[in-house]
Every structure is written in structure tokens, then in C-alpha cells.
DOVO-959132 format. One record per residue (C-alpha): residue number from 1; residue in three letters; x, y, z. Coordinates in pm, 1 decimal. Layout:
REM residues N
NUM,ALA,X,Y,Z
...
***
This chain:
REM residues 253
1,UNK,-2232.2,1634.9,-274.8
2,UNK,-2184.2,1957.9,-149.1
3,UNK,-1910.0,2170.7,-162.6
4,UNK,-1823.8,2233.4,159.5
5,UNK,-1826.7,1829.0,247.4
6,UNK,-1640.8,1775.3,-36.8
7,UNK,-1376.7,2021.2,43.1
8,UNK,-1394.8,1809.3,348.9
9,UNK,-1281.5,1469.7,153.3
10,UNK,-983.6,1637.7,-58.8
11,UNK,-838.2,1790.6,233.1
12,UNK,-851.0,1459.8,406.1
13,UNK,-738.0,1276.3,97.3
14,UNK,-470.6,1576.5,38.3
15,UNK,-291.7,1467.8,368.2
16,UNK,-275.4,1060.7,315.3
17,UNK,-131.1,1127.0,34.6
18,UNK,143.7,1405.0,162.2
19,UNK,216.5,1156.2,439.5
20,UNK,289.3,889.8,210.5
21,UNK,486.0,1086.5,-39.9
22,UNK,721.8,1206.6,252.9
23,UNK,751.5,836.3,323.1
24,UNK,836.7,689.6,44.9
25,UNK,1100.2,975.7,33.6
26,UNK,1274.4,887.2,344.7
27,UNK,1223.1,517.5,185.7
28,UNK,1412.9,661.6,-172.0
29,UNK,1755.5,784.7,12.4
30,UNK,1769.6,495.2,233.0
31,UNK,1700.0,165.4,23.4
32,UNK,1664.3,-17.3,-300.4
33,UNK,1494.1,196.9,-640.9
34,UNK,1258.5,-109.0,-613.5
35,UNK,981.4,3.5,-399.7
36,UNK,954.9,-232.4,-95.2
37,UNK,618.2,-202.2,43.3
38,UNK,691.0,-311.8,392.0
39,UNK,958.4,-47.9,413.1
40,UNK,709.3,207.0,284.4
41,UNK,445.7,65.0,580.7
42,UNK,741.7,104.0,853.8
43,UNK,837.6,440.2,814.6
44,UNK,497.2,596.5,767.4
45,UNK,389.9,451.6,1097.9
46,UNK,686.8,622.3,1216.7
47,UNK,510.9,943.6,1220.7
48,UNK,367.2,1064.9,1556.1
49,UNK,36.3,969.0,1635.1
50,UNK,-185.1,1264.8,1566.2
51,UNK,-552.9,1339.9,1412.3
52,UNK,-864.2,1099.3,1396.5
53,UNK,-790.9,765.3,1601.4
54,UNK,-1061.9,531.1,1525.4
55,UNK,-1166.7,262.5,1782.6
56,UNK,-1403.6,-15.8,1654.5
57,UNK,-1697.7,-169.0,1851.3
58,UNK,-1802.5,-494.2,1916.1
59,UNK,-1898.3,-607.1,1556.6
60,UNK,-1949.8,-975.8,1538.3
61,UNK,-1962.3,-951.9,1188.9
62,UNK,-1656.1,-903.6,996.9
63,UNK,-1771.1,-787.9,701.0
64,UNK,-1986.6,-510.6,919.7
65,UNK,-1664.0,-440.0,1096.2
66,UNK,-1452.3,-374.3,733.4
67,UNK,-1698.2,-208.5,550.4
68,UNK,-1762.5,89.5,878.0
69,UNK,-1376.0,50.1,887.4
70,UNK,-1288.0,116.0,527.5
71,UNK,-1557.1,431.9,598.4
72,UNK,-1355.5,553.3,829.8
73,UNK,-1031.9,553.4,667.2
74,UNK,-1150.6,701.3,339.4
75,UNK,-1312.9,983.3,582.2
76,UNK,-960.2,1075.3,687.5
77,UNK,-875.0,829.2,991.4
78,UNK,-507.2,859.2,1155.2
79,UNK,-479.9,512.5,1328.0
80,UNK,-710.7,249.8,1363.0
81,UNK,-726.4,67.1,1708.0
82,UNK,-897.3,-289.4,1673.5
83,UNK,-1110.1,-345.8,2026.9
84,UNK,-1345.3,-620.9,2027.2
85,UNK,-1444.4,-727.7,2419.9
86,UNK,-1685.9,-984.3,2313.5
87,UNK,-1510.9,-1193.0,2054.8
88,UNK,-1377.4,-1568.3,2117.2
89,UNK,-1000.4,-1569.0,1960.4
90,UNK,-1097.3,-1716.9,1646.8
91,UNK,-1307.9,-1441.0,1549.7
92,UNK,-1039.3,-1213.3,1707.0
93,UNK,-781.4,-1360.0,1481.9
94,UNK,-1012.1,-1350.0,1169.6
95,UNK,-1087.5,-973.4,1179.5
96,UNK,-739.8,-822.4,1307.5
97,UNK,-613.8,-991.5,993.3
98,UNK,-879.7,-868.1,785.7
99,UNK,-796.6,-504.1,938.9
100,UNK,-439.5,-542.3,894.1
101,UNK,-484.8,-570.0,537.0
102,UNK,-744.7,-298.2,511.0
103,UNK,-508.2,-55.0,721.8
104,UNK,-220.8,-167.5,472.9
105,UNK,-408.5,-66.6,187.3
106,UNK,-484.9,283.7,330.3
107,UNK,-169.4,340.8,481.2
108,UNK,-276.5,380.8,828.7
109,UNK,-170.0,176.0,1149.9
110,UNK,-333.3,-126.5,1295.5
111,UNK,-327.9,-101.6,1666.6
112,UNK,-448.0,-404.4,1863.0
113,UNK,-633.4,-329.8,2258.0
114,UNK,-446.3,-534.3,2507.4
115,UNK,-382.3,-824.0,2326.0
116,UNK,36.1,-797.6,2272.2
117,UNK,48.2,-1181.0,2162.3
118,UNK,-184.2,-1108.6,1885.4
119,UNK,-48.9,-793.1,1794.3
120,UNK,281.0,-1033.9,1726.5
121,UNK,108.4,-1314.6,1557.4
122,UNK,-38.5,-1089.5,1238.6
123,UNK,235.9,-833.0,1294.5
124,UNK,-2.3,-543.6,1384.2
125,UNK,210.5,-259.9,1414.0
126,UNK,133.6,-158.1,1759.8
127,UNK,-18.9,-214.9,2086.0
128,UNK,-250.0,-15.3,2348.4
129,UNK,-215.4,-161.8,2692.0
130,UNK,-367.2,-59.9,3024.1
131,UNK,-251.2,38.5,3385.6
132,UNK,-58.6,-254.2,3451.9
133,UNK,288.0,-143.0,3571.5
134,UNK,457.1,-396.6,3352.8
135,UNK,220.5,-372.2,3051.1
136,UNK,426.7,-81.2,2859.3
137,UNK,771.2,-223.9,2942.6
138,UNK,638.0,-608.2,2812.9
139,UNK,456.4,-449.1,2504.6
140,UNK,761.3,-275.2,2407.0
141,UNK,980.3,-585.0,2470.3
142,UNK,791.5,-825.1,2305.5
143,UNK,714.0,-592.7,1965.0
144,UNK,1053.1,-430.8,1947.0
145,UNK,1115.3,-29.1,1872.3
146,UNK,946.6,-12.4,1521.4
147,UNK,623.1,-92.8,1665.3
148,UNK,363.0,162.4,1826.1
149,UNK,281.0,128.2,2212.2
150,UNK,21.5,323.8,2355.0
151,UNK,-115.5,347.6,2729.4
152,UNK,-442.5,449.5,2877.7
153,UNK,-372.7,683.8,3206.3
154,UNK,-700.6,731.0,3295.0
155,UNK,-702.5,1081.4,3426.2
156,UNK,-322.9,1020.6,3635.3
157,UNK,-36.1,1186.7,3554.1
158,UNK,189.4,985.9,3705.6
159,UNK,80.0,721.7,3481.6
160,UNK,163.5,913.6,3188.2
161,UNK,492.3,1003.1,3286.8
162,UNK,583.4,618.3,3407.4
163,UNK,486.7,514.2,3032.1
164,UNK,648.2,760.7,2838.3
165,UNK,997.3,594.4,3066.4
166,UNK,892.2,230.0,3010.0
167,UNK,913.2,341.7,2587.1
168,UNK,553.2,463.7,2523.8
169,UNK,491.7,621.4,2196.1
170,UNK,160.5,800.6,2348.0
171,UNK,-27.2,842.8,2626.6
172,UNK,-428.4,853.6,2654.8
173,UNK,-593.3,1029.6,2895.1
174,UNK,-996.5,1004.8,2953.7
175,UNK,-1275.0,1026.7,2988.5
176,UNK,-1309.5,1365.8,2865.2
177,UNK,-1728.9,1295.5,2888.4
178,UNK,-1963.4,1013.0,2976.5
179,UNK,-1852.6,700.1,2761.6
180,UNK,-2134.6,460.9,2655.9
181,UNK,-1793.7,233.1,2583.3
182,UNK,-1686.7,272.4,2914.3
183,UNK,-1923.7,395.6,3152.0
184,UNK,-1771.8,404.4,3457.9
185,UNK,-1467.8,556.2,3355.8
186,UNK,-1273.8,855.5,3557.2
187,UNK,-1295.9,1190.1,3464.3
188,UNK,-1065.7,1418.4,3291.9
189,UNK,-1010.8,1817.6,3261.4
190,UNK,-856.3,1989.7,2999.0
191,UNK,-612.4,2191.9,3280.2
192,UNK,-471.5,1806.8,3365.7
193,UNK,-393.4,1736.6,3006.5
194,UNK,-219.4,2075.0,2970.9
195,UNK,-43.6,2035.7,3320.4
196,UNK,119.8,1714.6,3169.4
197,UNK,158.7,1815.7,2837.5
198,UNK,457.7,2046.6,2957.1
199,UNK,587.7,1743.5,3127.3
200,UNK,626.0,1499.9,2842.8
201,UNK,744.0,1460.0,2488.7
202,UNK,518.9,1218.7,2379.3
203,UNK,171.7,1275.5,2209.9
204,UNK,-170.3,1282.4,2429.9
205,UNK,-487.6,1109.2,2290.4
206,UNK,-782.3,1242.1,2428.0
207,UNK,-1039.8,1004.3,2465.3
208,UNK,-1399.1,885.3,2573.8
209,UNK,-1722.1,1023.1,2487.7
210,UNK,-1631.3,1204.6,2266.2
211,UNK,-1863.9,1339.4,1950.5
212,UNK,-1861.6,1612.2,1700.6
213,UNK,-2011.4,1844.0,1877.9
214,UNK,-1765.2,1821.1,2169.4
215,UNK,-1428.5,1713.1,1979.7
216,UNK,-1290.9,2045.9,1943.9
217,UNK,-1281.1,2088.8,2308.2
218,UNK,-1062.6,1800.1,2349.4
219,UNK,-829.0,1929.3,2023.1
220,UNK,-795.5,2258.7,2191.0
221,UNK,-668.0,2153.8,2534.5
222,UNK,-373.8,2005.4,2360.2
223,UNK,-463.8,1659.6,2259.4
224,UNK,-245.1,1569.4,1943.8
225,UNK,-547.6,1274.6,1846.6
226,UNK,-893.3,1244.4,1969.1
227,UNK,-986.6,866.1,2006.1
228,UNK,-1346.4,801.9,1901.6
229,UNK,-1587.8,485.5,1873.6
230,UNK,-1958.6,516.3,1904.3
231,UNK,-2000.7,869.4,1719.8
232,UNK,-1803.7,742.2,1424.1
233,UNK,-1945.3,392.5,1366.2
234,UNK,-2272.7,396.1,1488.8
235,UNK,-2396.4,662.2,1218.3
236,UNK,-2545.6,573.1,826.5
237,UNK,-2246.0,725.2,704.2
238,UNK,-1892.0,671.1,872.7
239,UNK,-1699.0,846.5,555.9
240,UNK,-1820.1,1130.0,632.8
241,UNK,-1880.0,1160.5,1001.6
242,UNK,-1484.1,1070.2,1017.5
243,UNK,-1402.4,1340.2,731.3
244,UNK,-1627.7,1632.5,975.1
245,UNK,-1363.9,1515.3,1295.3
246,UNK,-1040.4,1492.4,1038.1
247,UNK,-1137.9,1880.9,934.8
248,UNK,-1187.9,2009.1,1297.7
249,UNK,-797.1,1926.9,1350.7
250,UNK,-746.8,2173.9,1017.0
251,UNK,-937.4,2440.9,1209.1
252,UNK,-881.8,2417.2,1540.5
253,UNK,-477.1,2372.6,1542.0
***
């Protein structure tokens, strides 16, 4: 491996393993000397959503799905979201569980597209819901205030600023350039995220179409996480395609 890529890893490894150490900190003043691994899960998904957000495809395969998951999280994923379109709810079931455990393992949070009653059934620990006016407020009723809730605002504003009221924890915003995942989506310019980045406290995720060679765009008009699916699993290696994203937010920020 070469240096540079490796460099690449350790920084990415370097910062799981801050994030957890401050963690299990906060975990040391308030509880037990026994370490109590759900508490340590909790409060590191407590921390604001920021960096590499990975979104999976439509794998019918599980073990396809894990092993471009796992990838991604050794490469220096943030979040995980789990978005399958095409699966029945048995397979559904089977593979959030199986990510659940994977995202455990690494630390990083399982967030389940749309599907709040599932979210609730493994104990994901969050939610991304869409434009529905009542989707935050139900999301954030039915999972409680230790859970994440995120909501897609296309490219509207007002959207944004409804959510972060209804108890978002972030806001995404795309797409930023053609989406293969979503095709038809609307539009968004980085002067609209900035406009309503001085309007709310929440993060922004910046999201759709986006690759490496256009991510730092998106990072640079103020986009805490950049949301990405097709450019990070459909390559030979996902470890380090996610590690390349994870280092632009080192040199871009």
C-alpha cells in the first residue's frame, strides 16, 4: 500500500477511535466502572451527524450488502443509512439486523429510510423520513429523543426549517448533481444551502450524485456530511473509495 492511502486509513481509523474514547468518557463520570456497552452505543450516536454518510443500494444479497458495508466503515464511514426499495419485509428485517450488528461493532449509527416501525422493532438508532408534514413529528414520537431523525428537503427551505421545529436532528438537501438513485430529483445550489445554513442549528447533509471528484464542492458550501451510494459501493474496493471521501472532510474544512 502506498503511503499516501495509507495515511488515508490511520487518519480515518485515528478519528473512530477519538470519538469513542470521548464517549466512553462521558460514559466514565456518569455510570457504573463496569463498561455498559449500550450506554457506550447511546452517547456516541449523540454526536452530530457529520463526515461520510453511507447509503446502501438495493443488494438482494445480504452477505453482498455486509461485506460492501463493513468496506465502508473500515474506510472511515460516519453513519450508515440502510435503503433497500426492492426488498419484501422479510429480507428487510434480515439485513437491518445484520447491519445493526455490523454498525455496533464499528461504532457507527444504523439509520433506517422511511421505515419508523422497523427502525423500532431492531432498535436502529434513527430514522430518515421524507416530505410528509407529519413524518418528523411521528418519527420523533414513536423513537423517543435518544434516537436520530433525519429529513430530506429536497432543495426547500421551508422544509428544513419546519423539521428542525418538529425535533429533526438534520436536514438533507439534494440533489446537488444528477442521481442515478434518484433521477428525477430537484436541484440544489450551494448559495441555498448557505442561505439556510444561517437559519438553522442543525447539521445539513448534502446529497445526490455525488462522487469523488465532485464531493468537495458539496463539503465547501457548508454541508456538515455528504450522503453517498453508487460511488461508494459500486467500486472493487469500498475501503478505500470511502477512506478518499473521509480525507476530503480533513482537507477541505
Amino acid at each position: 500500500m502506498n503511503r499516501p492511502l495509507k495515511n488515508v486509513f490511520e487518519a480515518a481509523d485515528t478519528r473512530r477511535k477519538q470519538a469513542r474514547k470521548r464517549s466512553l468518557c462521558v460514559i466514565n463520570e456518569h455510570s457504573e466502572p463496569a463498561f455498559n456497552t449500550a450506554a457506550a452505543t447511546q452517547i456516541v450516536f449523540q454526536r452530530p451527524v457529520s463526515g461520510l454518510y453511507a447509503i446502501t443500494p438495493d443488494f438482494e444479497s445480504t452477505d453482498d450488502l455486509l461485506d460492501k458495508t463493513r468496506q465502508v466503515l473500515e474506510g472511515g464511514a460516519q453513519l450508515v443509512q440502510y435503503r433497500n426499495k426492492s426488498a419484501n419485509k422479510v429480507l428487510l428485517r434480515e439485513q437491518a439486523e445484520s447491519l445493526l450488528q455490523l454498525c455496533r461493532k464499528h461504532q457507527v449509527p444504523l439509520i433506517i429510510n422511511d421505515h419508523v416501525d422497523l427502525a423500532m422493532e431492531i432498535d436502529a438508532d434513527g430514522v430518515h423520513v421524507g416530505q410528509n408534514d407529519a413524518a418528523v413529528t411521528h418519527a420523533r414520537k414513536q423513537l423517543g429523543r435518544d434516537k436520530i431523525v433525519g429529513a430530506s428537503c429536497y432543495n426547500n427551505g421551508d422544509l428544513a426549517l419546519r423539521a428542525e421545529k418538529q425535533g429533526a436532528d438534520y436536514v438533507a438537501f439534494g440533489a446537488f448533481f444528477p442521481s442515478l438513485t434518484k433521477p428525477d430529483a430537484l436541484s440544489v445550489t450551494a448559495d441555498l444551502v448557505a442561505s439556510v445554513r444561517k437559519k438553522i442549528a442543525i447539521p445539513i447533509v448534502g446529497i445526490g450524485g455525488i462522487r469523488l471528484t465532485n464531493a468537495a464542492a458539496v463539503i465547501q458550501s457548508e454541508c456538515a456530511a455528504i450522503a453517498v451510494c453508487n460511488d461508494l459501493f459500486h467500486t472493487e474496493n469500498s475501503k478505500v473509495k470511502a477512506a478518499q471521501f473521509a480525507q476530503l472532510f480533513a482537507v477541505t474544512i
